[in-house]
C-alpha positions in Angstrom: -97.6 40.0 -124.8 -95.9 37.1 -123.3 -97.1 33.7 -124.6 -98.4 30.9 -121.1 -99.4 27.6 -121.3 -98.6 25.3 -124.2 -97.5 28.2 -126.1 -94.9 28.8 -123.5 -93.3 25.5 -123.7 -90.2 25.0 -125.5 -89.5 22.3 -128.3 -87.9 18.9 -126.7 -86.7 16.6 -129.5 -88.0 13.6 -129.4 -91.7 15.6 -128.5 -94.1 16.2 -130.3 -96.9 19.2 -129.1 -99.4 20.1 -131.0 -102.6 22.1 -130.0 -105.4 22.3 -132.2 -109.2 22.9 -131.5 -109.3 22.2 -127.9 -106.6 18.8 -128.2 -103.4 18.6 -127.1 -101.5 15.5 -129.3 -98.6 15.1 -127.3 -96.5 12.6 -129.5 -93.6 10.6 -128.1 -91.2 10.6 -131.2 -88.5 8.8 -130.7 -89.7 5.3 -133.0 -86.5 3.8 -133.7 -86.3 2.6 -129.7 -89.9 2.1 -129.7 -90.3 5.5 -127.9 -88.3 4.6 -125.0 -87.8 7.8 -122.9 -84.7 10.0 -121.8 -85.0 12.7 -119.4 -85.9 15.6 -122.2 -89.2 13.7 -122.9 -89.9 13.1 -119.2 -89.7 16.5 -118.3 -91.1 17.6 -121.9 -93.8 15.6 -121.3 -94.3 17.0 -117.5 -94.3 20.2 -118.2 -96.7 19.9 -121.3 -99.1 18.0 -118.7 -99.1 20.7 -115.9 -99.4 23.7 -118.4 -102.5 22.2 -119.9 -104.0 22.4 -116.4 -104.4 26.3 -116.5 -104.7 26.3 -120.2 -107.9 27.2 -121.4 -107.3 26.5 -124.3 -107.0 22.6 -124.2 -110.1 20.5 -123.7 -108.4 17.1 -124.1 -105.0 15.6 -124.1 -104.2 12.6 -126.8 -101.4 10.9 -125.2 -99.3 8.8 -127.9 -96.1 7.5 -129.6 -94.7 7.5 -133.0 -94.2 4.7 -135.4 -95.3 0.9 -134.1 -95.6 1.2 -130.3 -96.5 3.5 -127.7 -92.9 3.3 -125.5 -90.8 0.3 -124.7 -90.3 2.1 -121.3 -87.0 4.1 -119.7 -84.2 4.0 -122.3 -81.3 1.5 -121.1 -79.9 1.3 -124.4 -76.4 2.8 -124.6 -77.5 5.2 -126.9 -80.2 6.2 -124.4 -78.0 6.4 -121.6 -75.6 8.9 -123.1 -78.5 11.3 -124.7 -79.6 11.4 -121.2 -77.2 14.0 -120.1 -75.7 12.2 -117.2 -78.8 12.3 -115.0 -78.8 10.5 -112.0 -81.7 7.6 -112.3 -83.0 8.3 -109.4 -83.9 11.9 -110.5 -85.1 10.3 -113.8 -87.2 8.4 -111.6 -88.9 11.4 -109.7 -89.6 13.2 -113.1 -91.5 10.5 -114.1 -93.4 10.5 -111.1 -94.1 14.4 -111.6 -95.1 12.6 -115.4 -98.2 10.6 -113.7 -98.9 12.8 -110.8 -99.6 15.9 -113.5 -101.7 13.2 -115.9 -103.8 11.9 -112.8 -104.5 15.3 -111.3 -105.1 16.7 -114.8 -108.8 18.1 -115.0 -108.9 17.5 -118.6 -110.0 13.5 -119.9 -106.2 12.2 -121.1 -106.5 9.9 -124.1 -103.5 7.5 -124.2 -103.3 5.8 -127.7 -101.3 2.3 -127.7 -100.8 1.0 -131.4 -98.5 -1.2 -130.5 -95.9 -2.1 -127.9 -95.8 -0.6 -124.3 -93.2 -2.0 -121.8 -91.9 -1.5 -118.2 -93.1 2.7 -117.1 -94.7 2.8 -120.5 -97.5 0.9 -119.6 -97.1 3.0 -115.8 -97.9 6.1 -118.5 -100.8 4.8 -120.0 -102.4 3.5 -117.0 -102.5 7.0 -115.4 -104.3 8.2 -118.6 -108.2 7.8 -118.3 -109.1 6.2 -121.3 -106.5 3.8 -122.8 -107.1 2.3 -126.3 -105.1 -0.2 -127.8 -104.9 -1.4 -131.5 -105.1 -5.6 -131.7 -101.3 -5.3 -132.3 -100.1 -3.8 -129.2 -99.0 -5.5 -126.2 -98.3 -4.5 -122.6 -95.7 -5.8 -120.5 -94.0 -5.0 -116.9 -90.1 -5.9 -117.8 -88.9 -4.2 -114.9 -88.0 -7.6 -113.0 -86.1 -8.5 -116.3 -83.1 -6.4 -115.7 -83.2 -7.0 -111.6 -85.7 -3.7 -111.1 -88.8 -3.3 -109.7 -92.4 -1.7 -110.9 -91.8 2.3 -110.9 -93.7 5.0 -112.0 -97.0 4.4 -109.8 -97.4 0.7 -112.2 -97.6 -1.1 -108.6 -100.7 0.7 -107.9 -102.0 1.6 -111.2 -101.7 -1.8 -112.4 -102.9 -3.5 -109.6 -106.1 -0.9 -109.4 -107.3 -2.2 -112.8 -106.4 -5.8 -112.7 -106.2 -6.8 -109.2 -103.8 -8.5 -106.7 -103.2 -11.5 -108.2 -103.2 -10.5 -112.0 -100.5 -7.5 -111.2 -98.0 -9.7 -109.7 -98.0 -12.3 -112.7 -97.3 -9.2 -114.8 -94.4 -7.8 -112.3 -93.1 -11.1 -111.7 -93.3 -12.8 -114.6 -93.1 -10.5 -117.2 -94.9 -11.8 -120.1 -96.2 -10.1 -122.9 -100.2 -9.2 -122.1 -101.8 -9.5 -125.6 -104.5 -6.5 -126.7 -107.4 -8.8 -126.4 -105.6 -10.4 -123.2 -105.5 -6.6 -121.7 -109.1 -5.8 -122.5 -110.4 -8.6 -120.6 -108.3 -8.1 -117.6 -109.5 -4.6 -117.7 -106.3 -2.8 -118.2 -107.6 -1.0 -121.4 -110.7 1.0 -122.0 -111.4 -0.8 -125.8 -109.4 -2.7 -128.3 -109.5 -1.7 -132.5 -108.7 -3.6 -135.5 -105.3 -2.1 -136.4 -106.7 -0.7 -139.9 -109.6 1.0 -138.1 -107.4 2.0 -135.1 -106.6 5.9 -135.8 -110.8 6.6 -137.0 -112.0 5.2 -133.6 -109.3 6.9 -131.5 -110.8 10.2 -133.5 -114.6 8.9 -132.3 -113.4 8.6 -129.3 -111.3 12.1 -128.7 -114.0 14.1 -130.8 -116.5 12.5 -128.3 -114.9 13.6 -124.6 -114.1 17.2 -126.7 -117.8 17.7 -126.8 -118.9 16.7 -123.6 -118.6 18.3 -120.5 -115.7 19.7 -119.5 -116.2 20.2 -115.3 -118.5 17.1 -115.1 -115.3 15.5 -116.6 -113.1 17.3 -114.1 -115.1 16.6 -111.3 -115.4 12.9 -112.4 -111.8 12.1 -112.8 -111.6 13.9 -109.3 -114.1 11.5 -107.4 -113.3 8.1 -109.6 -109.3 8.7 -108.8 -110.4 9.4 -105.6 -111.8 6.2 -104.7 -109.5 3.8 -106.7 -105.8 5.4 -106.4 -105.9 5.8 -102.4 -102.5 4.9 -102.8 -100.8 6.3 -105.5 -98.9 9.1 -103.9 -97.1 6.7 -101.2 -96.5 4.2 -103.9 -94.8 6.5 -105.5 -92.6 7.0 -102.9 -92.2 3.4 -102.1 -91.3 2.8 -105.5 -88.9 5.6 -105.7 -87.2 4.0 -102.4 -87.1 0.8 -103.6 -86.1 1.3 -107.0 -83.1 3.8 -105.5 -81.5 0.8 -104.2 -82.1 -1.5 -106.6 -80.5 1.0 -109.3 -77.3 0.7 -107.4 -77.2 -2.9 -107.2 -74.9 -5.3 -109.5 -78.2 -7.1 -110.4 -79.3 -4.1 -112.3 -75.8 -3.5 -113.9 -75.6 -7.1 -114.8 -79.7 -6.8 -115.9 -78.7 -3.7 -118.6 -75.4 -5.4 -120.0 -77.3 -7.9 -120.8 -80.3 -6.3 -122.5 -77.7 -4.3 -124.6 -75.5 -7.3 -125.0 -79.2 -9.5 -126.2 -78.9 -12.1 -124.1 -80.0 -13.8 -120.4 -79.2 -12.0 -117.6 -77.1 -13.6 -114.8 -78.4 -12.5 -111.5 -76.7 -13.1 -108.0 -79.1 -11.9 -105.9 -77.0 -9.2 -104.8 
């Protein structure tokens, strides 16, 4: 008999899949960029999201990284450029996109676990999940404007459905570091742990949705998404427009040289 769903799925280094008594741990492991994700993990990631859909074997999905953060965001690193595979960034762009699209639409409650850092479409991740918990050491921040780029991966609307106006353009245009406690206040996060207690309330909290009810869940996510991410799906595409151009600008060349070279950008508005 041929295996579907998870079982189906083949291994993406740098992924983590794991189904066990109704959860899905779906483990970004790539800690020595803080996560950041290449075009394997996208897609792995994708595809792990859309095959739990008609799984029946998955009740929840745990959504996190390895080591000290969640994901510092799309990799721009040198190293992260060439174990890309020579993807264009704009298709890069769109799998991410199929990445929240399959998390939102997801019937199953999606867990996302931030221990520690979670930058630029990192924090666009999480925000798609439906419960987000952060440890008191992570940190969110939209550094997209930092290397001349704008918000992508739904984080204009995702971000601005939890915050507000006002409070998602500080984070887009001045990207600052948004504390834990900060984030739980604006009400960008679902709860906030001590970092010692961290993994034994994200447990609570995933044992907790994996004994509830699974189509009042569905049908939940269904009407709250609904009603509060109107605009997701044209975002998306606004983004994706946007962010085409902005890809191809000397800003954004000038943006990444300087992230690898560690030092300020020098932008000419062009």
């Amino acid at each position: 008999m041929s295996k579907s769903g998870i079982a189906a799925l083949a291994p993406v280094a740098g992924l983590d899949v794991d189904l066990t008594d109704g959860v899905l741990s779906l483990t970004i492991n790539r800690p020595d960029s803080l996560n950041s994700l290449i075009i394997p993990v996208i897609t792995g990631l994708a595809d792990a999201m859309e095959a739990a859909a008609t799984d029946p074997a998955v009740r929840v999905v745990r959504l996190g990284g390895a080591g000290r953060g969640f994901s510092s965001g799309a990799g721009i690193s040198a190293d992260d450029m060439s174990s890309g595979g020579g993807v264009p960034p704009d298709e890069i762009i769109l799998e991410i996109n199929r990445l929240v699209r399959a998390i939102t639409t997801l019937p199953h409650p999606v867990v996302a676990v931030v221990q520690g850092p979670a930058a630029g479409v990192g924090v666009s991740i999480a925000l798609s999940c439906d419960v987000v918990l952060a440890s008191e050491k992570a940190f969110f921040m939209l550094a997209f404007t930092k290397i001349g780029l704008m918000p992508d991966g739904g984080a204009s609307a995702l971000v601005a459905a939890a915050v507000g106006r006002i409070r998602a353009m500080r984070m887009a245009l001045l990207p600052e570091r948004l504390t834990a406690t900060e984030a739980l206040s604006w009400g960008l996060v679902s709860a906030v742990y001590p970092a010692d207690d961290f993994d034994a309330e994200v447990d609570k909290v995933v044992t907790r949705l994996l004994t509830g009810p699974a189509v009042a869940y569905a049908k939940t996510k269904t009407a709250i998404n609904a009603a509060t991410l109107t605009e997701l799906n044209p975002t998306l595409q606004r983004e994706f427009e946007g962010q085409r151009g902005l890809l191809q600008a000397p800003d954004f060349k000038e943006g990444t040289r300087a992230f690898q070279e560690r030092r300020s950008p020098n932008f000419t508005d062009s």
